[in-house]
C-alpha positions as CSV (number, residue, x, y, z in Angstrom):
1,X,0.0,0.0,0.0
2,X,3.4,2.1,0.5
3,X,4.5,1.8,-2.4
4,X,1.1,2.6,-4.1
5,X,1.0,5.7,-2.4
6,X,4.4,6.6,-2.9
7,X,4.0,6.4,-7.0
8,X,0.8,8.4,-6.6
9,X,3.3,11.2,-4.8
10,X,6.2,10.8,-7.2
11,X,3.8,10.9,-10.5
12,X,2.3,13.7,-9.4
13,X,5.1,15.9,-8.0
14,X,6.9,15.3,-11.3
15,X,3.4,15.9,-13.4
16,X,2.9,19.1,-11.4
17,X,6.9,20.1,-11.8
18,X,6.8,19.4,-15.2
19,X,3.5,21.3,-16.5
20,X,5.1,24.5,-14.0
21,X,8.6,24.6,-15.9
22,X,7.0,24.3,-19.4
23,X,5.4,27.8,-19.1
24,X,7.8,30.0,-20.9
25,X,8.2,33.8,-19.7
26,X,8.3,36.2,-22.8
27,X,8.6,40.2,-22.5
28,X,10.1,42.8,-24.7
29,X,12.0,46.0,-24.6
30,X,9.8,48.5,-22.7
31,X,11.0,50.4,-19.5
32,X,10.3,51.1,-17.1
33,X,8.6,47.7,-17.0
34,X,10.4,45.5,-18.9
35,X,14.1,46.2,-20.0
36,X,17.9,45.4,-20.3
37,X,20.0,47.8,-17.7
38,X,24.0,48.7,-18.6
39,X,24.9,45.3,-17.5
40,X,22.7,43.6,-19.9
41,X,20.4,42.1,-17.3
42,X,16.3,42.3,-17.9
43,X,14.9,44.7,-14.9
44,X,11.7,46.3,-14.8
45,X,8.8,47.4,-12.4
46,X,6.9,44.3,-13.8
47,X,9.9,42.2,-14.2
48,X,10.0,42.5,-10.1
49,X,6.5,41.1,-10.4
50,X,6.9,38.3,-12.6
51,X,10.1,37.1,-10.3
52,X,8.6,37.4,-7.2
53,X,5.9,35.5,-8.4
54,X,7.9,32.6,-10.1
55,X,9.5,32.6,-6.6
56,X,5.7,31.3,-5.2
57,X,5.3,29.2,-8.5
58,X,8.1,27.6,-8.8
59,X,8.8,28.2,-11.9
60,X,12.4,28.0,-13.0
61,X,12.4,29.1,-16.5
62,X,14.1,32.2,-17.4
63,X,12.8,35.3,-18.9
64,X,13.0,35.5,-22.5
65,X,13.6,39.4,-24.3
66,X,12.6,39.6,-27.4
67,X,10.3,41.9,-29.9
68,X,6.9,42.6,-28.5
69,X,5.6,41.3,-32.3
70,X,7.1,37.8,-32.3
71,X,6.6,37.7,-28.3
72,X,2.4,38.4,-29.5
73,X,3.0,36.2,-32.4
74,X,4.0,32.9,-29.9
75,X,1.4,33.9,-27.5
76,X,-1.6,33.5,-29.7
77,X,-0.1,30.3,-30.8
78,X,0.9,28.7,-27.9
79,X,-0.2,27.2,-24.4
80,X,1.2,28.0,-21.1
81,X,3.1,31.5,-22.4
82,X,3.3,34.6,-19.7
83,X,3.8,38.1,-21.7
84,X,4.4,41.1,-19.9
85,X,3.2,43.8,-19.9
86,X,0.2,44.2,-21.5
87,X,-2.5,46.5,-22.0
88,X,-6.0,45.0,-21.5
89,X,-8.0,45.8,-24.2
90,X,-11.2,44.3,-26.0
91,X,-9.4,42.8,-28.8
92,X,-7.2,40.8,-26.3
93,X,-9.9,40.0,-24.2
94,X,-11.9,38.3,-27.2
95,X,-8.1,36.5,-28.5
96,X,-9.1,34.5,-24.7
97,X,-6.3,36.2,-23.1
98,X,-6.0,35.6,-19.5
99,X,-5.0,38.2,-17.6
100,X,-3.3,38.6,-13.9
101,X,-3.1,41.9,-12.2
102,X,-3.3,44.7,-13.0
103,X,0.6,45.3,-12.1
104,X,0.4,49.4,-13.2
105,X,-1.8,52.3,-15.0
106,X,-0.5,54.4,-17.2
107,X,-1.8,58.1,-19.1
108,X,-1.1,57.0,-22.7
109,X,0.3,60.1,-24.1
110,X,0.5,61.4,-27.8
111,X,4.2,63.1,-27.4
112,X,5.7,66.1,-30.3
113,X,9.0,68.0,-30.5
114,X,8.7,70.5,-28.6
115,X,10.1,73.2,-31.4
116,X,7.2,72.3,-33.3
117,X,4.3,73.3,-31.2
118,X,2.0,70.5,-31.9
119,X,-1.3,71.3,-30.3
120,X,-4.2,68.2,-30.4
121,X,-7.7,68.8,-29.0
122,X,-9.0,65.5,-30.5
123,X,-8.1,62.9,-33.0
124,X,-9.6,64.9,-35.1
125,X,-6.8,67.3,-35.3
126,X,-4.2,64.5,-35.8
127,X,-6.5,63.6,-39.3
128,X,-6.7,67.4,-40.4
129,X,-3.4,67.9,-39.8
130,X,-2.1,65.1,-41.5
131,X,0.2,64.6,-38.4
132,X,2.3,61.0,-38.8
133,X,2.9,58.2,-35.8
134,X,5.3,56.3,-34.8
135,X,4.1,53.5,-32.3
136,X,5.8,50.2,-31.9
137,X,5.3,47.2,-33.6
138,X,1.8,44.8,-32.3
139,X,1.8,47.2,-29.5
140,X,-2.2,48.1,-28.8
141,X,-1.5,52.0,-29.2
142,X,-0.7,51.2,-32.8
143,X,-3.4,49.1,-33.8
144,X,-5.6,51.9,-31.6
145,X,-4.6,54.6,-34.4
146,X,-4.8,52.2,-37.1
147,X,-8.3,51.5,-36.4
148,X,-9.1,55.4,-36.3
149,X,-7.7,55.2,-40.0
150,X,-4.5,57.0,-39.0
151,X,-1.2,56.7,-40.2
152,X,1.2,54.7,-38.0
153,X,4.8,54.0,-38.5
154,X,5.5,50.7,-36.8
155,X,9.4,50.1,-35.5
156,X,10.2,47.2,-33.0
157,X,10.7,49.3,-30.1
158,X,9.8,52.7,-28.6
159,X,14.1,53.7,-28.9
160,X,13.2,53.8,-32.6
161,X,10.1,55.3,-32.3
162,X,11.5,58.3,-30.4
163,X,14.6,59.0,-32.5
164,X,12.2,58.9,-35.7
165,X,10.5,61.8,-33.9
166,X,13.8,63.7,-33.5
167,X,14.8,63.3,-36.5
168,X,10.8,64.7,-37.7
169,X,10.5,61.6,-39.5
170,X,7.2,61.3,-38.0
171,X,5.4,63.9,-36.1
172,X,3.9,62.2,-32.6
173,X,5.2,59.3,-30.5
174,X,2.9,57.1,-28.6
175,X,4.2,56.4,-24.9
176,X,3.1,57.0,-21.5
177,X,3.5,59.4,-18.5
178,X,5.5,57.1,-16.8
179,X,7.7,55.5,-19.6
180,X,8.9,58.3,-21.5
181,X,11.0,60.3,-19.7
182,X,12.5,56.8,-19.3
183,X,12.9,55.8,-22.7
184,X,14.3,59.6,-23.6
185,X,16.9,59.6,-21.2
186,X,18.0,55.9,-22.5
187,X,18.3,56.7,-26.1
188,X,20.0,59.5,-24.9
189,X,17.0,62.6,-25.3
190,X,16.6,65.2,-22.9
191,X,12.9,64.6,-22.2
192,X,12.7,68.4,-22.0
193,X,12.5,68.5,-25.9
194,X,9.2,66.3,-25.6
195,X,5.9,68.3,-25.7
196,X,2.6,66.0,-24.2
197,X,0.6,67.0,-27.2
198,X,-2.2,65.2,-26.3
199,X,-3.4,62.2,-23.7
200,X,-5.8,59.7,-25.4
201,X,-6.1,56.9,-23.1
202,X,-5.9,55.9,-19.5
203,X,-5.8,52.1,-19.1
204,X,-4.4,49.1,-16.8
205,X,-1.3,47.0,-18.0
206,X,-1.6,42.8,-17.1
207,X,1.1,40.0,-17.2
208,X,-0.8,38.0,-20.1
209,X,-1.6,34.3,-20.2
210,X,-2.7,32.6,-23.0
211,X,-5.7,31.2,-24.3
212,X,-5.0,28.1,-24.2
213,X,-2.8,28.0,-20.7
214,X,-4.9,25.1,-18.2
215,X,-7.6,27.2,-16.2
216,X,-6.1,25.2,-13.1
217,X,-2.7,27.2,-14.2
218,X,-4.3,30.5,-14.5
219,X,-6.0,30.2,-11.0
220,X,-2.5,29.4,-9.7
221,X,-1.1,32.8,-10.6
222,X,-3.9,34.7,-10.2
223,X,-3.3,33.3,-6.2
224,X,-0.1,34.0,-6.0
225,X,-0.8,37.7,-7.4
226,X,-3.6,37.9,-4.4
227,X,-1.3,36.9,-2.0
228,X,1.2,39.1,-2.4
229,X,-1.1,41.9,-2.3
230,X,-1.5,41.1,1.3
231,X,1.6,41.3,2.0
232,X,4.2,44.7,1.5
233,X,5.6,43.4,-1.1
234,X,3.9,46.2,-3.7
235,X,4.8,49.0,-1.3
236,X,8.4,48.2,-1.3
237,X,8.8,48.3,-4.9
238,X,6.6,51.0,-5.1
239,X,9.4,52.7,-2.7
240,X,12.1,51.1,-5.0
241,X,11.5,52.1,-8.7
242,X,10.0,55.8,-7.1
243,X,13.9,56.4,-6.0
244,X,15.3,54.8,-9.5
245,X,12.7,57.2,-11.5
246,X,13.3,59.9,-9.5
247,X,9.1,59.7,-9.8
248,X,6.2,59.9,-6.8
249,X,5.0,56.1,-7.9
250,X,2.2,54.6,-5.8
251,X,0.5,51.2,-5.5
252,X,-3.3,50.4,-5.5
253,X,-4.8,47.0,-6.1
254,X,-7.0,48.3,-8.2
255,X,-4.7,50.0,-10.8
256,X,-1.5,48.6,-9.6
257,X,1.7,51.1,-9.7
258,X,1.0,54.6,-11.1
259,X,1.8,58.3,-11.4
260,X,-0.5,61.0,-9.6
């Protein structure tokens, strides 16, 4: 009877332990969330997350960098993928996205050169004034303007989405009140040639499971997010990345980090 029991334990550890390490952790080039510091390592608000929460998982598998299209592409595709971080939006939601959070809220901003004195009331005025965008590649904000029957420049990562708007190749950058004095300052920009031109959005950021990922799996996280939330844990990287930004960054369950 023992030994019965014992290859009910052993075939279900290594069951459990084997359907944990086959998730596969995908994120792109997006700080302050997700991104590589000076020493080449991935870092990020939501990278902290993600860690903390493979801590409570179990989950050994290491985080994967890569373009936020082909990152989308295998997540549509594949079971049992984690993608951070992601906006939640209808489209997603109807893909059978699963989603875990929401880990931070950002003001999703319409940004200009300064020098040019862009000023946006509506969409409207980005039509009449046949003003260009540059948004990254499968990134929502893109397919957001697309949809509106805009026209959209698509690069693999915001880096090339802001130096396009230096160099006037485009007239507007789509980014966020938290990530783009960020971005500037890494590709080298003083974010004090960056005019706000106009704030279209306000919406949540997830880590994103997909479709086809086990419902038992998606519970799992979705406890381990919940329990952390009773803990400090949020307020201490909340303390964390507002000394690293130089930014006041707060914590709420309900929108996760953001910016007064």
């Amino acid at each position: 009877m023992k030994s019965i029991f014992l290859y009910i334990f052993l075939f279900v550890f290594f069951t459990y332990s084997s359907s944990a390490n086959s998730f596969r952790i995908l994120t792109n080039e997006e700080p302050p969330t997700n991104y590589l510091d000076k020493n080449k390592i991935i870092t990020g608000i939501t990278v902290d997350i993600v860690k903390k929460l493979q801590e409570e998982l179990n989950l050994e598998n290491k985080i994967e960098l890569m373009t936020w299209a082909r990152a989308y592409n295998i997540a549509q595709n594949n079971a049992n993928i984690a993608l951070f971080t992601a906006g939640k939006t209808s489209h997603r939601i109807q893909e059978g996205f699963y989603f875990i959070g929401p880990v931070i809220t950002k003001k999703h901003i319409l940004y200009s050169k300064l020098n040019k004195n862009i000023s946006i009331n509506s969409s409207l005025d980005i039509k009449s004034k046949d003003l260009k965008i540059a948004a990254m590649r499968g990134d929502w904000r893109a397919k957001y303007f697309k949809d509106k029957g805009f026209e959209v420049y698509e690069t693999a990562n915001h880096e090339q989405n802001i130096k396009k708007l230096m160099l006037e190749r485009v007239d507007l950058w789509t980014s966020s009140n938290i990530e783009a004095a960020f971005i500037a300052k890494k590709a080298g920009i003083k974010v004090s040639s960056l005019k706000a031109s106009y704030e279209f959005k306000e919406i949540p950021s997830y880590i994103m499971l997909s479709k086809d990922t086990s419902k038992e799996d998606v519970r799992r996280w979705q406890k381990a997010f919940y329990d952390l939330q009773k803990t400090d844990f949020f307020e201490k990287i909340a303390i964390k990345w507002s000394l690293i930004l130089d930014i006041d960054l707060q914590y709420s369950k309900y929108k996760g980090f953001y910016k007064n």
